[in-house]
C-alpha positions as CSV (number, residue, x, y, z in Angstrom):
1,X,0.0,0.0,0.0
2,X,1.7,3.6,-0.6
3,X,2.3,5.7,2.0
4,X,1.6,9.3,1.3
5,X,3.7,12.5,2.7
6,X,3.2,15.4,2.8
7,X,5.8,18.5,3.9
8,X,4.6,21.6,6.0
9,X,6.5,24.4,7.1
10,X,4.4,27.0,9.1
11,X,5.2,30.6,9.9
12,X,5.1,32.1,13.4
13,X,5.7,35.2,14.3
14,X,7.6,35.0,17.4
15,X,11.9,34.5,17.8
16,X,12.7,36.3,20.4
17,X,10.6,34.6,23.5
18,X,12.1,30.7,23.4
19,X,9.8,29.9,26.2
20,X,6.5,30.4,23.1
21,X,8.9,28.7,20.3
22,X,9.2,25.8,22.5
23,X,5.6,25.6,23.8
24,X,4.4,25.9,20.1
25,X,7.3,23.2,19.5
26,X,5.9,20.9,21.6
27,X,2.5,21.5,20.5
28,X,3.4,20.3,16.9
29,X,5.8,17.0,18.5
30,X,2.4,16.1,20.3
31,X,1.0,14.3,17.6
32,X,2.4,10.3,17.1
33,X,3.7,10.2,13.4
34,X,5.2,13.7,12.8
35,X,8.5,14.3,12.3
36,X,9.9,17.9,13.3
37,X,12.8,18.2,10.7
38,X,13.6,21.5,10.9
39,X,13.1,25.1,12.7
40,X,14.9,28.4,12.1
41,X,13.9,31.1,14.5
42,X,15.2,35.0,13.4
43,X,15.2,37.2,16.2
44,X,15.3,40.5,13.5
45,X,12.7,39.1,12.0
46,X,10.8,38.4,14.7
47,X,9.6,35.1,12.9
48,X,9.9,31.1,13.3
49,X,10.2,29.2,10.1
50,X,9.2,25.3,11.3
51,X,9.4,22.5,8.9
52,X,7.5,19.0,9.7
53,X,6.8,16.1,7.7
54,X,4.5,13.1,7.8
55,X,1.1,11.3,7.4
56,X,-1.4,13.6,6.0
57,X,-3.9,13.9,8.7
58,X,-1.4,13.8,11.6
59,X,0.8,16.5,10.1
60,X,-2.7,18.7,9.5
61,X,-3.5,17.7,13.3
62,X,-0.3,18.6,14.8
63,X,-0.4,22.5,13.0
64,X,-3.7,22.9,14.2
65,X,-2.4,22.2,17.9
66,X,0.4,24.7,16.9
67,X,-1.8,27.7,15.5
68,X,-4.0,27.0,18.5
69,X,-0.9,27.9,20.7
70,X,0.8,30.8,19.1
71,X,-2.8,32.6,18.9
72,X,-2.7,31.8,23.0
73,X,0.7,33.5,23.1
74,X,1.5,35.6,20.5
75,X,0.3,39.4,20.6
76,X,0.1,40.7,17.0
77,X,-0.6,44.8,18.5
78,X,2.8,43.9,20.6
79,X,4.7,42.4,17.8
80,X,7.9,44.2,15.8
81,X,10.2,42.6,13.1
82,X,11.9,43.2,9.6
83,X,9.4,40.3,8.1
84,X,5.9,41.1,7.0
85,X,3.3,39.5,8.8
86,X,-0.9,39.3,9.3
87,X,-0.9,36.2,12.0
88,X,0.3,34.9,14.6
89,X,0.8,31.8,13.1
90,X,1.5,34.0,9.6
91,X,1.3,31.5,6.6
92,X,1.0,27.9,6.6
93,X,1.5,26.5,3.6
94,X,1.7,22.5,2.4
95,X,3.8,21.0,-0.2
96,X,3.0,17.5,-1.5
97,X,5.9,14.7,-0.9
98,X,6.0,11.2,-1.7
99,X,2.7,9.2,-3.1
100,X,0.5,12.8,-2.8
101,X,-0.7,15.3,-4.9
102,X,-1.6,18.5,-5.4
103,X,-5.0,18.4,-5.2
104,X,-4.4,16.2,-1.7
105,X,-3.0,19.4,-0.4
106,X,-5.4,21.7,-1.8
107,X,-8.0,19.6,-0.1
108,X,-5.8,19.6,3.4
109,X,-5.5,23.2,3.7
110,X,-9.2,23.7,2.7
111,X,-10.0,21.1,5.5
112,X,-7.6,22.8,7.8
113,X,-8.7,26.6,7.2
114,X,-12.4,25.3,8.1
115,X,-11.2,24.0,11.0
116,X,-9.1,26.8,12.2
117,X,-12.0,29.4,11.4
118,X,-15.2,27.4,13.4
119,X,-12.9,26.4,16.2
120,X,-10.3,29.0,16.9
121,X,-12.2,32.0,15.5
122,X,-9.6,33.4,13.6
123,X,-9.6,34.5,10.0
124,X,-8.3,32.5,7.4
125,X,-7.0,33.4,3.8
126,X,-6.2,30.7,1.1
127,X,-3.4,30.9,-1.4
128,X,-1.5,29.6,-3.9
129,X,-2.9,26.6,-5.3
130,X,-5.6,26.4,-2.6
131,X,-6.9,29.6,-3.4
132,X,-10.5,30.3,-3.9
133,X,-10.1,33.4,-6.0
134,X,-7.3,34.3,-8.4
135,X,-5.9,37.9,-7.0
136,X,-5.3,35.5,-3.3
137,X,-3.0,33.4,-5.2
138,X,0.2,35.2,-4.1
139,X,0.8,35.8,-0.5
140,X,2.0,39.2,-0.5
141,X,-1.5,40.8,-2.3
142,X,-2.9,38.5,1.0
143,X,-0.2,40.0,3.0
144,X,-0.5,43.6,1.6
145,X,-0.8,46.3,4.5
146,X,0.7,43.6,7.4
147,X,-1.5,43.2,9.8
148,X,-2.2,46.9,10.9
149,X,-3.4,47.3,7.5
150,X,-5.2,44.4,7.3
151,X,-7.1,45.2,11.3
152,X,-8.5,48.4,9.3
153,X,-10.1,47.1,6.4
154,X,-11.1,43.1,7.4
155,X,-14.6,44.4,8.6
156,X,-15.5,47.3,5.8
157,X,-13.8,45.9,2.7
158,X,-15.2,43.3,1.1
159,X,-12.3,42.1,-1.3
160,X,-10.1,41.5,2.3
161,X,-13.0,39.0,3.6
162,X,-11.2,35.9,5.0
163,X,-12.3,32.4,3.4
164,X,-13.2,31.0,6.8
165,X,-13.7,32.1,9.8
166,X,-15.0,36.0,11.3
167,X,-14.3,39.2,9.4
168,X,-12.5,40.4,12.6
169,X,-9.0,40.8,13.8
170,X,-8.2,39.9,16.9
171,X,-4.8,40.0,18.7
172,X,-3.6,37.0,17.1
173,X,-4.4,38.4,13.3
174,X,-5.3,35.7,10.1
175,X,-3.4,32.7,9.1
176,X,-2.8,32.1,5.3
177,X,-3.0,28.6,5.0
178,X,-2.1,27.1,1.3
179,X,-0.8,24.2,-0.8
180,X,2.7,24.7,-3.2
181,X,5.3,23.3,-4.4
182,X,8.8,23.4,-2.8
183,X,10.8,26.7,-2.5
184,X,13.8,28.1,-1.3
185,X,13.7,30.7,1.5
186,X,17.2,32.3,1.4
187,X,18.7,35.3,2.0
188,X,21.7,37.0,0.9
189,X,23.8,39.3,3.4
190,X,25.2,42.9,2.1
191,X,28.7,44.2,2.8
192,X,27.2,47.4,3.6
193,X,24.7,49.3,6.1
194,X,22.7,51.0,3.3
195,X,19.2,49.2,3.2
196,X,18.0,51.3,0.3
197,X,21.3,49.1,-2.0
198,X,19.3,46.2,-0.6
199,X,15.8,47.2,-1.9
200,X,17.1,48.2,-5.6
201,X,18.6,44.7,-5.5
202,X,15.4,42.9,-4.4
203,X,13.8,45.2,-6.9
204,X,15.6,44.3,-10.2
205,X,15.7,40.5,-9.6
206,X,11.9,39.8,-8.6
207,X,9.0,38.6,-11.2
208,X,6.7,41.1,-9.6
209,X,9.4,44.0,-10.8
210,X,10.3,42.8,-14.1
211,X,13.3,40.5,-12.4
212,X,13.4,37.1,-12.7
213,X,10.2,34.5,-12.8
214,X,9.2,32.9,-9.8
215,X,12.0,34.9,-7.5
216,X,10.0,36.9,-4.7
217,X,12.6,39.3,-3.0
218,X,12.4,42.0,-0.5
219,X,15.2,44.6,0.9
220,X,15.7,45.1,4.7
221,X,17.6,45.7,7.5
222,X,18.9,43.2,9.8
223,X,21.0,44.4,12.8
224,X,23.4,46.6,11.1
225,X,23.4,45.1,7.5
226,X,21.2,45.0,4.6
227,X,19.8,41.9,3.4
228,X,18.1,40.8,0.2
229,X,15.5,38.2,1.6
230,X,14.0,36.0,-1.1
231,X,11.6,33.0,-1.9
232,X,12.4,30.9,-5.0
233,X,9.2,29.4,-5.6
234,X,10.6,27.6,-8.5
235,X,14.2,26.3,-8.7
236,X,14.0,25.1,-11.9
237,X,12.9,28.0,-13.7
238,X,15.3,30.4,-11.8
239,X,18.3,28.4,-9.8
240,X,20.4,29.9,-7.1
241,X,22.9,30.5,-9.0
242,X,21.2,32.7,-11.7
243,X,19.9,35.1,-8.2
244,X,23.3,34.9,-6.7
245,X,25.2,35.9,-10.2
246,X,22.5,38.6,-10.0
247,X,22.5,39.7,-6.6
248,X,26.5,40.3,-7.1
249,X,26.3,41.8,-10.6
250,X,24.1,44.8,-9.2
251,X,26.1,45.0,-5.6
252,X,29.0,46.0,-7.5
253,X,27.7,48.1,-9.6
254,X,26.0,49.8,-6.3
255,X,29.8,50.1,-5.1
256,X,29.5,47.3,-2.7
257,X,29.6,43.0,-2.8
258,X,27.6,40.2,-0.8
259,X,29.2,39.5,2.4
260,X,27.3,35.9,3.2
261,X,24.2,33.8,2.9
262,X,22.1,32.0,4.1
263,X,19.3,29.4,4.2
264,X,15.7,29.5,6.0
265,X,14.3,25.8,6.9
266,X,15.5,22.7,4.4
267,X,16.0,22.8,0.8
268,X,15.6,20.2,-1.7
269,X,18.6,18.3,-2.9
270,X,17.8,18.8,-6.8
271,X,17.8,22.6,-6.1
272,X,21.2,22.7,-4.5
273,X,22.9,20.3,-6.6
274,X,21.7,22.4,-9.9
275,X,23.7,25.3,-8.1
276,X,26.3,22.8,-8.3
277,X,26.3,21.8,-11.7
278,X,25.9,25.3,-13.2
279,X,28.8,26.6,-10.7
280,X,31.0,23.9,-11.8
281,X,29.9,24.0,-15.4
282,X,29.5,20.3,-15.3
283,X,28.7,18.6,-18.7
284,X,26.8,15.5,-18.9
285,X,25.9,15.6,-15.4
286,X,23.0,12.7,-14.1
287,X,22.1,12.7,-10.7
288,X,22.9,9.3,-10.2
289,X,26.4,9.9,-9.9
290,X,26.1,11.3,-6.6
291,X,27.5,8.7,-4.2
292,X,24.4,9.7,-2.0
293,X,21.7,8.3,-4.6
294,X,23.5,5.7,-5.9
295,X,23.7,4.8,-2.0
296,X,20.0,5.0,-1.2
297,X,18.9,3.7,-4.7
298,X,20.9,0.3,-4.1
299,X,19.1,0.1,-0.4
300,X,15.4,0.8,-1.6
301,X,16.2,-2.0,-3.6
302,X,17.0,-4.4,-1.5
303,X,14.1,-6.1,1.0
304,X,13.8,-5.0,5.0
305,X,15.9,-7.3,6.2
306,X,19.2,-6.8,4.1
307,X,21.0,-5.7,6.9
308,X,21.0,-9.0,8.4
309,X,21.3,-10.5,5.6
310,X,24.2,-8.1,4.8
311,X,25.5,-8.9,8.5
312,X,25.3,-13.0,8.0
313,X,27.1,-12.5,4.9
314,X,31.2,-13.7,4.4
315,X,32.0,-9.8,3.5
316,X,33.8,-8.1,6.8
317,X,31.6,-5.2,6.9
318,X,28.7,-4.7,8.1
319,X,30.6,-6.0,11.5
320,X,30.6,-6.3,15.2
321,X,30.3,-2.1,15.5
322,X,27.7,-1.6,12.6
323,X,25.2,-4.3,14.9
324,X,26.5,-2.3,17.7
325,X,25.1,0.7,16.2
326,X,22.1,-1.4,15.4
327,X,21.2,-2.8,18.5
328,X,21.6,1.0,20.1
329,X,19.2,2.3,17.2
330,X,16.3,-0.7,18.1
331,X,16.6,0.5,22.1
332,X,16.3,4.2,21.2
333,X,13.1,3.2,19.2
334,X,11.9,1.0,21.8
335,X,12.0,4.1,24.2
336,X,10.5,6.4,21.5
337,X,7.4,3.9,21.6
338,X,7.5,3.9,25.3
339,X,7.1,7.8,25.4
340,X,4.6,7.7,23.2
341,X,2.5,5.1,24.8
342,X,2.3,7.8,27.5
343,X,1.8,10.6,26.2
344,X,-1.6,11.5,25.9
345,X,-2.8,9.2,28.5
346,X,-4.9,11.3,31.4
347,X,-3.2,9.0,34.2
348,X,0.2,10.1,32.7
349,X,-0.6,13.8,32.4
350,X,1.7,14.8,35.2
351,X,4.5,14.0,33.3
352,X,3.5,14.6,29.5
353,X,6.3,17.3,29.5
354,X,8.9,15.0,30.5
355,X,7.6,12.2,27.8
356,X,7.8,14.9,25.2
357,X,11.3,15.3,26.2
358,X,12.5,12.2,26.7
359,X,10.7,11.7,23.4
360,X,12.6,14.0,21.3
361,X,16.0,12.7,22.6
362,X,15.4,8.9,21.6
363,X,13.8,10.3,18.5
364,X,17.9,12.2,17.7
365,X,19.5,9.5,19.3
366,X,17.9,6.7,17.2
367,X,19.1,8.8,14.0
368,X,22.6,8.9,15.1
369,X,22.6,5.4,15.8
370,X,21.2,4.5,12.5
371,X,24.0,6.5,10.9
372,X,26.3,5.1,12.9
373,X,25.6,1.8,11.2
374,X,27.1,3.0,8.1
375,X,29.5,5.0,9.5
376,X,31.6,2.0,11.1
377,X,31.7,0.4,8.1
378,X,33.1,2.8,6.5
379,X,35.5,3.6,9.2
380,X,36.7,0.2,9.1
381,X,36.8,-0.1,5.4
382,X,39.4,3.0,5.7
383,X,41.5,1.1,7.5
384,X,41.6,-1.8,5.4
385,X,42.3,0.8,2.8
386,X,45.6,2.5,4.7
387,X,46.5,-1.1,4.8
388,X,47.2,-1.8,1.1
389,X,49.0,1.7,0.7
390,X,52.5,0.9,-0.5
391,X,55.6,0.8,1.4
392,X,58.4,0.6,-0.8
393,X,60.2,3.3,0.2
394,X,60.8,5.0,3.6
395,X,58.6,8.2,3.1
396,X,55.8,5.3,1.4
397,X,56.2,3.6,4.8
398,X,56.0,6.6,7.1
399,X,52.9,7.7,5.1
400,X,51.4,4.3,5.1
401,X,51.5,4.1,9.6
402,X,50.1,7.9,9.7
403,X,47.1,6.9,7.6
404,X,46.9,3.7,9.4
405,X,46.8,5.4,12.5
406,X,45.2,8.0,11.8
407,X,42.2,5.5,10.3
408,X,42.4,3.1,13.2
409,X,41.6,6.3,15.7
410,X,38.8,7.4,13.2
411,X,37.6,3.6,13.7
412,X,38.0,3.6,17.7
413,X,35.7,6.9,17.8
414,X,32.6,5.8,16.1
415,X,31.9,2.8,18.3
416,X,32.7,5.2,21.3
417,X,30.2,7.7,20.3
418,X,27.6,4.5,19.7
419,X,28.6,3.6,23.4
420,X,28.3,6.9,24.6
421,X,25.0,7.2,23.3
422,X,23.8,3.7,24.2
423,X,24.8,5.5,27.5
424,X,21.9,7.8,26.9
425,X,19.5,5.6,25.7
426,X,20.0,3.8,29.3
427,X,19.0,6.9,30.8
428,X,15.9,7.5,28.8
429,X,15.0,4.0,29.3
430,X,14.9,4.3,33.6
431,X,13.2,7.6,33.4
432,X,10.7,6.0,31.2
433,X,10.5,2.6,33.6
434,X,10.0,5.1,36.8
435,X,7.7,7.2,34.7
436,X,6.2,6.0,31.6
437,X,2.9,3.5,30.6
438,X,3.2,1.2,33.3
439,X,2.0,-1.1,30.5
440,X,5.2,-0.4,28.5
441,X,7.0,-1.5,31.1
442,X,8.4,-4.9,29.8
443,X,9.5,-2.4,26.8
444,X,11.5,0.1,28.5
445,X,13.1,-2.9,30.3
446,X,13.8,-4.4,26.6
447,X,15.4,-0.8,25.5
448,X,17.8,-0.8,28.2
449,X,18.9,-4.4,27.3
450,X,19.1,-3.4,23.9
451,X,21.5,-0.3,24.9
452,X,23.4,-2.5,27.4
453,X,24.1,-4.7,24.7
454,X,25.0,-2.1,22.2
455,X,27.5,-0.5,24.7
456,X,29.2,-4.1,25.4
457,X,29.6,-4.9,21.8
458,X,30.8,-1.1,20.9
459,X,33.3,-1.3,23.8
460,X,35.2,-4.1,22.3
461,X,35.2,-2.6,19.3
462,X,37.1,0.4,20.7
463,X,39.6,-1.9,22.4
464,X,40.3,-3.6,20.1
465,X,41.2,-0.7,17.7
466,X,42.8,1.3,20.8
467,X,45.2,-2.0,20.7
468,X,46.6,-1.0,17.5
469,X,47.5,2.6,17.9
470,X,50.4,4.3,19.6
471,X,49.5,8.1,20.2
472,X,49.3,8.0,24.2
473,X,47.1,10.9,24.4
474,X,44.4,9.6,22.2
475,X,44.7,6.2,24.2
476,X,44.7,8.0,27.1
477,X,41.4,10.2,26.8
478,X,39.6,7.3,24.6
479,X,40.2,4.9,27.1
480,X,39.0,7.5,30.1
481,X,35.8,8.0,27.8
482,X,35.0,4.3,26.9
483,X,35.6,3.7,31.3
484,X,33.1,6.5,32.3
485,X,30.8,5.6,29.8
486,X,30.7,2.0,31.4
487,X,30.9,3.2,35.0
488,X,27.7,5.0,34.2
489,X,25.7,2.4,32.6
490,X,26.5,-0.3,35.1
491,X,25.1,2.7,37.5
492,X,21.9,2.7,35.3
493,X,21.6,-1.2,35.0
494,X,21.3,-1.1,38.8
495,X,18.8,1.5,39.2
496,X,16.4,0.0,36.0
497,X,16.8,-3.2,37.5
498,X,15.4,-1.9,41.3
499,X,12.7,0.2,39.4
500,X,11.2,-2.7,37.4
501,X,11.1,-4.9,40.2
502,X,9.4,-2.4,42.3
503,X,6.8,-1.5,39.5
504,X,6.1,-4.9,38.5
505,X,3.9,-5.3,41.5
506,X,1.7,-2.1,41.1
């Protein structure tokens, strides 16, 4: 059956009070099957930029719970920033990923403006391809006037009547809620103080000035330097490097160059990579010769279980510190399930904060695990490599033992960092036995077992790489780590083991 995804990165106007980016955070990690990939908060700007992917229904659940919260915190008559804004929660818009269309979108953020009208009572716009009416398409004619503007004419104009909800602004404005393809929010940084260079910049290179198509750009000040600000809402039709070659053009002819950029949220891979190819003036170029896809094309098509089949196989890697890595990935999921079994539950409520939290951690810790998998592999693949270097001569010899070394440390460090955070995982796993689902509890009891065993099997793959080297400090301070990493888990065992047999009889 396919799975459909979808991408959503909503807009809130508020950087500069972590305690409401974190509550509004938590609000959107609330809901099982969503995965926060990404947040930018801009303190000039006044503005949170928060990318989340996932199941269709439980991404549009989890930015309801977030709009919900910023209007409960966020103050548009109080706010101030460079970036234009109507809402609290300013624009949210949805962008169609794997096994979903368009139209699914269009039909999400219709569902979702409804729903944030009738229940929340604020206004709501549509745009882009969810829009209603053809002059709503493009935010800025939504956004036209910021919200001051907007609090002025919302009840006497007809042509600014929201799509859902009342035709009345209330301290946490309208939300613009739409469905689009991927874009590029990206700014360029001036080497000068002078916003009016910025805004004859942002002037020649958008569509809406005669610039290039599908490039929105604005000119502003942030801190003490002038910034082009732009949205590519399509990267094939203008890349990055067409803007950039732009942008630098017309600084020097203003008498001054770009100092920096920088990116908002995620980007896609294609858009980057075109940068790339045009920079480089690549010929030929097919995106399967990036390692990367060749890499993730060969898994997809091999079946769920090719690690162990990979693992049973006669090839030396994947080894002892890939199902090291493994085995520390399987506990942090365990104790992502565990969290999850609790939150939500009104006998739990006390400690739904702390599930959230603990939550988020297994959630990172199972993704550096996972990569760890490939990692040691690699790592030990290097050394085999620095193995076969040649040796012929005394400067081939002295090279060949500094890149052996050198590789073997490499090789030492990634099954200390698993260890290390099998470490953590131990720790998530009591706080969930004292805490968590006492019907879970069998499961945070597996997860520690899980991260036990990946810390046992990790630590003898640091030994026995620490065996082969000769740089004393590196021994030194590796083999303090690996020791105080143990020390603390054989502290944890103790304590999980105490818990579990004192909650087993509740």
């Amino acid at each position: 059956m396919p799975n459909p995804l979808i991408e959503c990165i909503p807009n809130f106007s508020e950087a500069r009070r972590p305690e409401v980016v974190d509550a509004i955070l938590q609000a959107i990690t609330s809901v099982t099957g969503v995965s926060l990939l990404d947040w930018h908060a801009d303190t000039d700007h006044n503005r949170t930029v928060v990318t989340v992917a996932g199941a269709p229904d439980a991404v549009s659940e989890s930015v309801f719970r977030a709009i919900q919260k910023a209007a409960q915190s966020i103050d548009l008559g109080q706010h101030t920033g460079a970036h234009p804004r109507i809402g609290a929660t300013d624009v949210v818009p949805f962008v169609p990923l794997a096994e979903t269309s368009m139209e699914a979108c269009v039909n999400l953020a219709r569902h979702l403006g409804e729903r944030v009208g009738r229940e929340l009572g604020l206004p709501v716009y549509l745009y882009e391809a969810a829009a209603t009416r053809p002059e709503r398409r493009n935010l800025e004619d939504i956004r036209r006037g910021q919200y001051e503007g907007l609090r002025s004419e919302i009840e006497s104009d007809p042509a600014r009547k929201p799509d859902y909800g009342p035709a009345r602004l209330g301290p946490a404005g309208a939300t613009v809620i739409g469905a689009r393809p991927p874009l590029v929010a990206f700014n360029v940084y001036l080497a000068t103080g002078d916003v009016m260079v910025a805004k004859t910049i942002a002037k020649s290179i958008r569509q809406s000035s005669g610039g290039f198509p599908c490039v929105k750009a604005l000119g502003m000040m942030v801190e003490s330097r002038a910034q082009v600000s732009m949205n590519l809402t399509d990267f094939r039709q203008t890349s990055l490097r067409q803007v950039v070659d732009a942008i630098r053009r017309e600084a020097g002819r203003l008498g001054t160059s770009i100092h920096h950029s920088e990116l908002v949220g995620l980007i896609p891979q294609e858009a980057l990579t075109a940068a790339a190819v045009d920079t480089l003036e690549l010929a030929g170029f097919q995106p399967e010769q990036i390692l990367e896809n060749r890499l993730f094309t060969a898994r997809e098509s091999q079946g769920k279980d090719d690690f162990l089949e990979a693992l049973a196989s006669d090839s030396p890697t994947p080894g002892g510190g890939s199902a090291a890595a493994y085995s520390g990935a399987m506990a942090a999921a365990l104790a992502a399930m565990v969290a999850r079994l609790t939150i939500g539950k009104k006998k739990y409520a006390a400690v739904e904060a702390q599930m959230k939290e603990i939550l988020a951690q297994a959630e990172r810790l199972r993704g550096e695990l996972s990569q760890a998998v490939e990692e040691d592999a690699t790592a030990f693949d290097r050394v085999m490599a620095a193995f076969k270097l040649p040796r012929e001569t005394a400067a081939e010899q002295e090279a060949r033992d500094l890149a052996i070394e050198t590789a073997t440390q490499q090789a030492a460090l990634v099954p200390l960092k698993v260890a290390q955070n099998a470490v953590m995982v131990l720790a998530l796993a009591e706080r969930l036995a004292a805490l968590g689902n006492l019907n879970a509890i069998t499961d945070a009891g597996s997860s520690a077992a899980l991260a036990r065993a990946s810390l046992a099997a990790a630590a003898l793959n640091v030994r026995t790489n620490l065996a082969n080297l000769h740089e004393r400090a590196f021994l030194d301070k590796t083999g303090e780590q690996l020791n105080t990493a143990e020390g603390r888990a054989s502290q944890l065992e103790h304590e999980i083991q105490k818990i579990l047999q004192g909650r087993a009889h509740l």
